[in-house]
C-alpha positions as CSV (number, residue, x, y, z in Angstrom):
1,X,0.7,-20.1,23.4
2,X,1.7,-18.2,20.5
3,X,1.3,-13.9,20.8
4,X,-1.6,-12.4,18.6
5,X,-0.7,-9.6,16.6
6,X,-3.1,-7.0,17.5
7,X,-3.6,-3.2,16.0
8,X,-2.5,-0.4,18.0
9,X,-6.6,0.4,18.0
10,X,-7.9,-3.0,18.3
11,X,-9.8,-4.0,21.1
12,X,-9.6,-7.6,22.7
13,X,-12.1,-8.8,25.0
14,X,-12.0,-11.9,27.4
15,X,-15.3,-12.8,28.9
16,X,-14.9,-14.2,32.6
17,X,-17.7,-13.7,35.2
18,X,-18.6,-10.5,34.0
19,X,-15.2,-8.7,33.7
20,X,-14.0,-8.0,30.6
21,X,-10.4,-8.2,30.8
22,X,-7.3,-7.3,28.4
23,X,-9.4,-4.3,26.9
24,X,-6.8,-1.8,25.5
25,X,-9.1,1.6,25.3
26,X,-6.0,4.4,24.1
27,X,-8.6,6.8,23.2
28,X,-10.0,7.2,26.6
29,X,-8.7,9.2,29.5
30,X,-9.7,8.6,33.4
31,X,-9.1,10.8,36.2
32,X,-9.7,9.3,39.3
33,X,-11.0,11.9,42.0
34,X,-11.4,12.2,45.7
35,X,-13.7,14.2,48.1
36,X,-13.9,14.7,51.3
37,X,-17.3,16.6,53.2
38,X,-18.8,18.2,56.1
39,X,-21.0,14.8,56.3
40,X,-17.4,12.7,57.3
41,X,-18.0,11.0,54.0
42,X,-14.6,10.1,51.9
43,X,-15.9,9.5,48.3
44,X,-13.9,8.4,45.7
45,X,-15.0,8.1,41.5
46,X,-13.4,8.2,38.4
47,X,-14.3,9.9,35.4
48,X,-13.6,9.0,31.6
49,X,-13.2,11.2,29.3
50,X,-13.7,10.1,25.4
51,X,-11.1,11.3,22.8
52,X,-13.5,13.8,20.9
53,X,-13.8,15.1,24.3
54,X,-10.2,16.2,24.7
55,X,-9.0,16.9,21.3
56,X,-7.7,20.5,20.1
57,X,-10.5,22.8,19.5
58,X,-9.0,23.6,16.0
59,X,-9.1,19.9,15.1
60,X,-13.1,19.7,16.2
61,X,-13.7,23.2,14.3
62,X,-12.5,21.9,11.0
63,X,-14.1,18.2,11.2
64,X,-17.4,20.3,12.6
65,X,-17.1,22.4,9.4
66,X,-16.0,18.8,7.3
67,X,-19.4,17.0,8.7
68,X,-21.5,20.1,7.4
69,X,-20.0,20.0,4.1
70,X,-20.5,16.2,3.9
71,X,-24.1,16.7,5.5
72,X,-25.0,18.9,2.8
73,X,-23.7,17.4,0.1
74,X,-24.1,13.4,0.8
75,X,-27.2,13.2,2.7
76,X,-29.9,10.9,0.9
77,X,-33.0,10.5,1.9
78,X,-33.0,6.8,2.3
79,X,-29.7,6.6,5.1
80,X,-31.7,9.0,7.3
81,X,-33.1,7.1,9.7
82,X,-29.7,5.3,10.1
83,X,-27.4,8.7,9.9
84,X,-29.6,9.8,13.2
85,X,-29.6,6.9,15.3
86,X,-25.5,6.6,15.0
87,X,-25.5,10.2,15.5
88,X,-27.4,9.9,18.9
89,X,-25.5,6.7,19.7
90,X,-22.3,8.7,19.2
91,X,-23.2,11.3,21.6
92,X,-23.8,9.0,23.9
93,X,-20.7,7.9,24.4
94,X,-18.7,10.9,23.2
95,X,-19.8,12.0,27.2
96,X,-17.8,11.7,29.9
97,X,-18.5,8.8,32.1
98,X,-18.8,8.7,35.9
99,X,-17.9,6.0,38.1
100,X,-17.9,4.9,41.7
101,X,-15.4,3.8,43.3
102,X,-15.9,3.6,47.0
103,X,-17.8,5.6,49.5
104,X,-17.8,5.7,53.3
105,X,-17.2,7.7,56.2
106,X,-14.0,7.4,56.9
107,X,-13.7,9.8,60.3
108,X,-15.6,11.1,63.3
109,X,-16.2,14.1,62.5
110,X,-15.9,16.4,59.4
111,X,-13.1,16.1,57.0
112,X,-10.4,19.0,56.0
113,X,-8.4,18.3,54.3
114,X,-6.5,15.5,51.8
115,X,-2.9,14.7,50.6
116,X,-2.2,12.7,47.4
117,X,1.4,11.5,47.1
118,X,3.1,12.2,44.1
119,X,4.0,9.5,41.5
120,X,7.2,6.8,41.6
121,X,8.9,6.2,38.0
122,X,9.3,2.3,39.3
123,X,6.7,1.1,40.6
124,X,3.3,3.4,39.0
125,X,0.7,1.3,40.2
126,X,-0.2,2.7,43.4
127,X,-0.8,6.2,45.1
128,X,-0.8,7.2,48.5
129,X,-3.7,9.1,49.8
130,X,-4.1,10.6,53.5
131,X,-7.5,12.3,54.9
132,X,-6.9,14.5,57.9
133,X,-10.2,15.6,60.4
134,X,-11.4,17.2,63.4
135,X,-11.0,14.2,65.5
136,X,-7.4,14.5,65.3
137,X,-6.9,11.0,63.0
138,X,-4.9,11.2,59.8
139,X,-6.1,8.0,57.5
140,X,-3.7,6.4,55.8
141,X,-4.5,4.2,51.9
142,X,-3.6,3.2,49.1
143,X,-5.2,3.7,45.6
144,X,-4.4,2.0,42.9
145,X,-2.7,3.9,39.6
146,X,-4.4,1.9,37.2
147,X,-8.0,2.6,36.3
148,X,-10.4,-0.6,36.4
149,X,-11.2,-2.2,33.7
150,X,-14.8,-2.7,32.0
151,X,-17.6,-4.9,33.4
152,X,-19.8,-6.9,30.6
153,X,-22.4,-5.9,33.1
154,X,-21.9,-1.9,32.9
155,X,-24.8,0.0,32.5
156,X,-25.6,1.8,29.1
157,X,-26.0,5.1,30.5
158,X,-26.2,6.7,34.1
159,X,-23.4,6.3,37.1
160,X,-21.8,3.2,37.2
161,X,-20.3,1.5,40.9
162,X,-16.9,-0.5,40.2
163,X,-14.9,-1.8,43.4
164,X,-11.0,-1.5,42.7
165,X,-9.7,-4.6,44.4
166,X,-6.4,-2.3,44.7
167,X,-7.5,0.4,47.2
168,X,-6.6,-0.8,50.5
169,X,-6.8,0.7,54.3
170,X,-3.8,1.3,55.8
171,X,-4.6,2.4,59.1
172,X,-4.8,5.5,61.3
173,X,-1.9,8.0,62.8
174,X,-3.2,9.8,65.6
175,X,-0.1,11.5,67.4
176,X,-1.8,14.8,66.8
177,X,-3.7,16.8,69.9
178,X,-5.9,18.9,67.7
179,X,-7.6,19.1,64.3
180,X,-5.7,18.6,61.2
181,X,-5.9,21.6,59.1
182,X,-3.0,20.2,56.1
183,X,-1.4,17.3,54.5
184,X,1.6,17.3,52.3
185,X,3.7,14.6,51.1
186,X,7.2,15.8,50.8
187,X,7.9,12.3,49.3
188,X,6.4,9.1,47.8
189,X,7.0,7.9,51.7
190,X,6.7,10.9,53.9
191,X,4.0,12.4,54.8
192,X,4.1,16.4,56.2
193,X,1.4,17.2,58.2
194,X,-0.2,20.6,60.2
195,X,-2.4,21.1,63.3
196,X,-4.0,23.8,65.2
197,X,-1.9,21.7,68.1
198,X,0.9,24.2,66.3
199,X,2.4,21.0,65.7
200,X,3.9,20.4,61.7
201,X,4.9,16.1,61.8
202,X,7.3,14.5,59.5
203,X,5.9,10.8,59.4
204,X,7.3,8.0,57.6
205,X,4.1,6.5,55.8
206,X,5.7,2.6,55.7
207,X,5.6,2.1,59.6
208,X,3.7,5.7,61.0
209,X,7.1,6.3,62.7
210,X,7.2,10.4,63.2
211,X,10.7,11.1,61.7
212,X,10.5,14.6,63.0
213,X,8.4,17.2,64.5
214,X,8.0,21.1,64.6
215,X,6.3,23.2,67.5
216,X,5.2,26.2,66.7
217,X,5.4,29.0,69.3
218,X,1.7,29.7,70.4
219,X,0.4,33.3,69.3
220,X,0.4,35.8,71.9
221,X,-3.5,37.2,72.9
222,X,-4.4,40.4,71.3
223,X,-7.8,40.8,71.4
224,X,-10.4,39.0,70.0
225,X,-10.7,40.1,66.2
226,X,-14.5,40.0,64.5
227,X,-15.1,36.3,63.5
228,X,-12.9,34.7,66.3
229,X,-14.0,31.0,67.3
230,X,-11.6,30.7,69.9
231,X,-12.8,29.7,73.4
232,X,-13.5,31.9,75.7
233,X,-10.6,33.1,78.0
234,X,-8.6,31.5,75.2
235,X,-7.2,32.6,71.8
236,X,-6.9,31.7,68.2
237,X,-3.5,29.3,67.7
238,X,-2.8,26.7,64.6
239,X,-1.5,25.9,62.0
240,X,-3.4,27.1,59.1
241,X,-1.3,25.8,55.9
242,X,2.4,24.9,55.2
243,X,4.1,25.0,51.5
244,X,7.9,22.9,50.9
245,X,10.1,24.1,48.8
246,X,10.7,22.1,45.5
247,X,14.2,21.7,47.4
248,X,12.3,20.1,50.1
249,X,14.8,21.9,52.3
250,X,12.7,25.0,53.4
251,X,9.0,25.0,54.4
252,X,6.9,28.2,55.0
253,X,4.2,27.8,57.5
254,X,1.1,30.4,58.3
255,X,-1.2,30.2,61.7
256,X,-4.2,31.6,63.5
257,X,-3.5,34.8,65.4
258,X,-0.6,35.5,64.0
259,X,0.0,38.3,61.0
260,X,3.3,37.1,60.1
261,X,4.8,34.0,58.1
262,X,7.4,31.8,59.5
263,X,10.6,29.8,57.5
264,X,11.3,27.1,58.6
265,X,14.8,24.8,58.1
266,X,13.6,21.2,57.1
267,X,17.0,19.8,57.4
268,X,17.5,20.9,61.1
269,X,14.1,20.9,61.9
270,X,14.6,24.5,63.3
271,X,13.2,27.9,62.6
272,X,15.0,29.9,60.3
273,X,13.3,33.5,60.0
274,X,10.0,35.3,60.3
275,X,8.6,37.8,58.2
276,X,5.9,40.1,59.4
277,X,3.0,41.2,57.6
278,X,2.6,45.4,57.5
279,X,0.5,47.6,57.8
280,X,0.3,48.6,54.3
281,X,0.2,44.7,53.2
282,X,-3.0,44.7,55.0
283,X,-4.5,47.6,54.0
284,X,-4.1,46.6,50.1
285,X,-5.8,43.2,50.9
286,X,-8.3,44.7,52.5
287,X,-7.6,43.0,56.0
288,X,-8.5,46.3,58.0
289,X,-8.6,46.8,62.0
290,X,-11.1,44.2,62.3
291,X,-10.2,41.9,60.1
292,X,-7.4,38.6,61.9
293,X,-4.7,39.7,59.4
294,X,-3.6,36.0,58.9
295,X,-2.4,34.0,56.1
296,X,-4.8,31.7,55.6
297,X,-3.1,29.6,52.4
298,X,0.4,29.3,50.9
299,X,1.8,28.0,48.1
300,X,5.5,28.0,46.3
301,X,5.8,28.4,42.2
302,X,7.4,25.2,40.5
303,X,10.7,26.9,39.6
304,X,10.8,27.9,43.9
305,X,11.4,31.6,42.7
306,X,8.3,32.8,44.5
307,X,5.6,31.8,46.5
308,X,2.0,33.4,47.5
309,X,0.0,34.2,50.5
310,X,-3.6,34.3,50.7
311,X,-5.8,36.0,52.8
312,X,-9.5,36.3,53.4
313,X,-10.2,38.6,50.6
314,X,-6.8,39.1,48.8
315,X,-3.2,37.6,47.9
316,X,0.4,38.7,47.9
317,X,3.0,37.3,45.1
318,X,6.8,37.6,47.2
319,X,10.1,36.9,45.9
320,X,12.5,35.2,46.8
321,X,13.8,38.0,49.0
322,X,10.5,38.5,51.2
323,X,10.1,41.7,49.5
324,X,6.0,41.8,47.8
325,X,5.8,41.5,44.0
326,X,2.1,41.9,43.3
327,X,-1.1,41.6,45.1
328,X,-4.6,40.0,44.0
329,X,-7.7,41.2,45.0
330,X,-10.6,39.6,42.9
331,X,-13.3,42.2,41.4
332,X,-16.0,42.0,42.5
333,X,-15.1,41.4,46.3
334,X,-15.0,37.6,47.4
335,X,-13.7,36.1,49.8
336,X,-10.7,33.2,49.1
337,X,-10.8,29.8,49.3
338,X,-7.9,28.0,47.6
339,X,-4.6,29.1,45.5
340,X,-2.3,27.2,42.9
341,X,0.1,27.6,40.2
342,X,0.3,26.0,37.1
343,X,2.3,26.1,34.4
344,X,0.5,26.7,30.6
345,X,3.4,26.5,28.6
346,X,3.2,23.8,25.5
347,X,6.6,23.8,25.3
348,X,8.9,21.3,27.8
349,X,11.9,23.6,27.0
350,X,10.2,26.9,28.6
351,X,7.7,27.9,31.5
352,X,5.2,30.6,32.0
353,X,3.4,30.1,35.1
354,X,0.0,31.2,36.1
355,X,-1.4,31.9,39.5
356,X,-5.4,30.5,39.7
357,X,-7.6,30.9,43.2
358,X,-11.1,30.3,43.9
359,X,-13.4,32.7,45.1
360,X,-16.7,32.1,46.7
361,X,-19.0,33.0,44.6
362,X,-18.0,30.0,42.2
363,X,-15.0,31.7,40.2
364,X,-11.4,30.3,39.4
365,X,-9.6,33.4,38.3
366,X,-6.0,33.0,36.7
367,X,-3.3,35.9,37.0
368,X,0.1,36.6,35.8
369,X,2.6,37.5,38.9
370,X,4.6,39.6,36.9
371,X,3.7,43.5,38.4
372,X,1.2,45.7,36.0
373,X,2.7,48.6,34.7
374,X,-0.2,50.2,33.3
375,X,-1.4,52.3,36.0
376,X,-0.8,52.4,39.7
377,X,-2.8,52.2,42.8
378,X,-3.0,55.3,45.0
379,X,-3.6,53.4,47.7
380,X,-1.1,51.2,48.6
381,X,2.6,50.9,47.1
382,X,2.2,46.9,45.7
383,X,1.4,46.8,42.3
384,X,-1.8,44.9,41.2
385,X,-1.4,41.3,39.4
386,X,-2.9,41.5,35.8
387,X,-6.0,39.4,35.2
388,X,-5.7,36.4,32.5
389,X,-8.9,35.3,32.8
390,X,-11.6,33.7,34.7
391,X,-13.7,30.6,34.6
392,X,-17.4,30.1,35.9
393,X,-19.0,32.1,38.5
394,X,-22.3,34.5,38.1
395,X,-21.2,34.3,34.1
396,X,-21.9,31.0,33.7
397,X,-24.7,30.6,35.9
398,X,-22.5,29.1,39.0
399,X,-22.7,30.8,42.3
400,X,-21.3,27.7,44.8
401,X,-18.5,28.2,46.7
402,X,-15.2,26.7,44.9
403,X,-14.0,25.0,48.3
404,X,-11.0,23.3,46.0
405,X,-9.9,22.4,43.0
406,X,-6.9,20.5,41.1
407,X,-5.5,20.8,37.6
408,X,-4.2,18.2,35.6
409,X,-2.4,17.6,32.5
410,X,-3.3,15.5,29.8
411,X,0.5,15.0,28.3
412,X,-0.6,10.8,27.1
413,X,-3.9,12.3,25.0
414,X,-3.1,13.9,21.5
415,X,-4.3,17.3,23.0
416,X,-2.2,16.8,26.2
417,X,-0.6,19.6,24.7
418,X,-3.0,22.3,24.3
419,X,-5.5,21.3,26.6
420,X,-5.6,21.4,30.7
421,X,-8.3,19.7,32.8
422,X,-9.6,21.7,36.1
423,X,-11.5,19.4,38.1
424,X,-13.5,21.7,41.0
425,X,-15.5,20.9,44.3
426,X,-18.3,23.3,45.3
427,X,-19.9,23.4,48.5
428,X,-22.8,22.5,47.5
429,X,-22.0,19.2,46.5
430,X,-20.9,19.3,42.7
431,X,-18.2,18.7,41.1
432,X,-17.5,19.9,37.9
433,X,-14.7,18.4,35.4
434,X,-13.3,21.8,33.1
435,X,-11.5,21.6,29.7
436,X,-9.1,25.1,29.1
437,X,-6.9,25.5,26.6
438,X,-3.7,26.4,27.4
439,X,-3.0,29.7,24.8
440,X,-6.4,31.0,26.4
441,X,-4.5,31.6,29.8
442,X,-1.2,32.6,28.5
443,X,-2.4,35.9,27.0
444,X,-3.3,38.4,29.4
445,X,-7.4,40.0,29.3
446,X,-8.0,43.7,28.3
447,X,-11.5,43.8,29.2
448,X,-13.5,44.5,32.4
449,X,-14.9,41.6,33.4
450,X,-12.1,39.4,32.4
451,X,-13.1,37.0,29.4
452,X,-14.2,33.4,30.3
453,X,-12.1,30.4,29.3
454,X,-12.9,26.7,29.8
455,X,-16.0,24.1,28.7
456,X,-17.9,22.6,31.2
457,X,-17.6,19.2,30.3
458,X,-19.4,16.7,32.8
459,X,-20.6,17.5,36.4
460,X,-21.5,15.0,39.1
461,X,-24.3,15.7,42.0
462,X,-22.4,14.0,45.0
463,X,-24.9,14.7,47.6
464,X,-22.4,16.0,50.1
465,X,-20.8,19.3,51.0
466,X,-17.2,18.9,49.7
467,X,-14.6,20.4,52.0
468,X,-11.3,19.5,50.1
469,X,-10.6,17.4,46.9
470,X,-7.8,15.3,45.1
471,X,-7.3,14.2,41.5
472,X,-4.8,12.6,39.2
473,X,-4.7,10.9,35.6
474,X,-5.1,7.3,36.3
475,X,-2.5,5.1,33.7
476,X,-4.3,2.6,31.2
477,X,-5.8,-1.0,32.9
478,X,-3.6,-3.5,33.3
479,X,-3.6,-6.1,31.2
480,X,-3.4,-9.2,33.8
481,X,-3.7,-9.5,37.4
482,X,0.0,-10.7,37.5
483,X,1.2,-7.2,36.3
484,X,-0.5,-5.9,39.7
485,X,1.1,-8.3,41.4
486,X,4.5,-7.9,40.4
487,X,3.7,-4.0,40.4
488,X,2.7,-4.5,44.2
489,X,5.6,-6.4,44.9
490,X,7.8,-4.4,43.1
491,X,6.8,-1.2,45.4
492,X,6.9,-2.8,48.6
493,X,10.8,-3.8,47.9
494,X,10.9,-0.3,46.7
495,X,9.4,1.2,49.9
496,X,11.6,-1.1,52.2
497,X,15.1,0.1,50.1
498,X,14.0,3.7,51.0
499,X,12.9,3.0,54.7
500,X,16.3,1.5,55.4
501,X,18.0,4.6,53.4
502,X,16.7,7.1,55.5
């Protein structure tokens, strides 16, 4: 059969039972996300986001000022009618679109927490995604790269529910003793994971062999600090979060009970330091007397030059050398939830990276790590972090918690480069899909409250109290079932090779 020549816009469409197949759409982006809740419900959508959606906002100011010149100018009376039914059509599908994927409840109990594996240059089509939960199981799937295609039978408007015949199951790992309070992929194949056992696993994903494993020494009992949900005659122990390296050689971990931080050696397997919180750390975090002292979340910067530890109310930016950089305390007082760098630069060639947490009363906040030199706090010798900016919260009418959030960026759109997407999970069920622009985080804010950044573009009503959330830009459909095959194919030789390598 000889090839049609098609235009790099064109769309062709192949009816057969209802699925419209070989649809090339370049103007659309789709972020598939995942939540997991309270209600032991794992819910998985996408969302599609048109092109006038994600375009640079000098592009839509000058075609905004364009269509009122031409509005003014060539509006007859006659074309009226017609002018406002294309305009209402338009805006219908210049909004984002959301889309089911699957739902179920995929544990026992409540879910904590989620782990998406990061992305293989040769064989794109699938994911790996792991849900850990207080019944001690770590589920194991797959999720397919590719977003669906189009059904002739979509709705018009409203949600839509489309299967993708590429998620699978994989099965459960259940060689933890406790809850699982994190998941990290340190590879495509190996999945890191934490429990309040004070057990960190190394598991190979292909077969669920543990490659390795790494006790924590149990936290010795002093006291019972305000909030404690220990047992009684027992005390707080766990694992509260972990954070590799972009070596993948070292691994910092931070527990219950314990004000202090431990390195650990990920090619032995063995401790290689601890660092103690002070005193004075403390105190400019606000952790007082009563207060556990413990990290509860840790991350490390893309370059591996730094890394930050959060507390209830407060952060700490260290170097390299353990010695404190910065702190963050949010204004007004809230309490922490999450913490993640990203990088804003346009530029491949340079970095600037930006620290963003949530708070709970519904604020991402971004700050620079690099110390303020404009004034000095008398109470503690760290130097604050200067505030970028901030996005939602009481400002924009959005008080939920902000349980977790991810940011992704759009480099395939023609405003990947000025243009981020947050993508944020509330407690109260919503989640909310942010555009920022890039320069509006990479100049610091000199007024009190910091400015807001970021359009709300779409939110979604899941019915569920989110606990933890993953997303990722989903690649273009494919155009025949044979490329899945050969992808699938194509990764399971892939993941064999690297079995048999390690």
């Amino acid at each position: 059969m000889a090839k049609r020549k098609r235009d790099a816009g064109a769309t062709g469409i192949e009816a057969e039972g209802g699925l419209v197949r070989n649809v090339v759409q370049p103007d659309l982006t789709t972020i598939q996300i995942v939540t997991g809740t309270y209600e032991r419900v794992l819910h998985g959508f996408t969302v599609t986001i048109p092109a006038t959606e994600d375009r640079p906002a000098q592009e839509s100011k000058e075609s905004k000022e364009d269509q009122g010149k031409r509005r003014k100018k060539k509006k007859k009376k006659q074309n009226q009618e017609k002018e406002e039914s294309k305009d209402e059509k338009d805006g219908k599908d210049e909004q984002p679109q959301w889309t089911d994927t699957f739902l179920f409840q995929a544990h026992a109990s409540a879910i904590r927490c989620l782990g998406i594996s990061p992305p293989s240059g040769q064989s794109p089509q699938r994911r790996m995604l792991a849900s850990g939960g207080t019944d001690e199981r770590i589920n194991l799937y797959t999720l397919s790269a590719h977003s669906p295609p189009p059904r002739g039978d979509d709705p018009p408007t409203g949600n839509r529910t489309r299967e993708n015949p590429q998620n699978r199951e994989l099965g459960s790992l259940l060689h933890h003793a406790a809850s699982i309070s994190a998941l990290s992929f340190v590879s495509r194949y190996k999945l890191l994971a934490a429990a309040e056992d004070n057990v960190i696993s190394v598991t190979r994903t292909r077969d669920g062999t543990v490659m390795s494993t790494i006790r924590a020494p149990r936290p010795k009992v002093q006291g019972r600090p305000s909030g404690d949900t220990a047992p009684l005659g027992g005390s707080p122990a766990g694992i509260n979060d972990v954070a590799v390296h972009p070596s993948q050689k070292l691994m910092l971990s931070v527990g219950k009970g314990e004000r202090c931080m431990r390195l650990w050696n990920l090619v032995t397997g063995k401790k290689a330091g601890v660092l103690n919180f002070s005193p004075d750390l403390l105190r400019s975090v606000t952790e007082g007397k009563r207060g556990t002292g413990e990290g509860r979340r840790i991350a490390w910067s893309p370059p591996g030059d730094e890394f930050v530890v959060a507390f209830e109310w407060g952060a700490v930016v260290f170097g390299t050398d353990a010695i404190p950089k910065c702190k963050l305390v949010p204004t007004p007082r809230s309490k922490l939830h999450r913490v993640q760098y990203l990088d804003v630069s346009d530029s491949p060639d340079r970095t600037e990276i930006v620290l963003a947490l949530s708070t709970d009363d519904g604020r991402l906040i971004f700050y620079s790590t690099s110390p303020r030199t404009d004034g000095a706090d008398l109470e503690s010798t760290i130097p604050d972090a200067p505030v970028r900016a901030q996005l939602g919260g009481p400002p924009s009418g959005l008080s939920g918690r902000v349980k977790d959030f991810a940011v992704l960026n759009l480099t395939a759109t023609p405003a990947g480069k000025e243009n981020l997407a947050l993508v944020t999970g509330s407690s109260d069920g919503a989640v909310r899909l942010w555009r920022v622009r890039r320069d509006e985080l990479s100049r610091p804010s000199k007024i009190s409250p910091p400015r807001q950044v970021g359009k709300l573009l779409a939110t979604y009503e899941t019915g569920h109290r989110i606990t933890c959330l993953v997303a990722f830009v989903m690649q273009p459909p494919l155009l025949d079932t044979s490329a899945g095959e050969e992808g699938r194919e194509a990764a399971e030789r892939e993941e064999s090779e690297e079995s048999e390598e390690e």
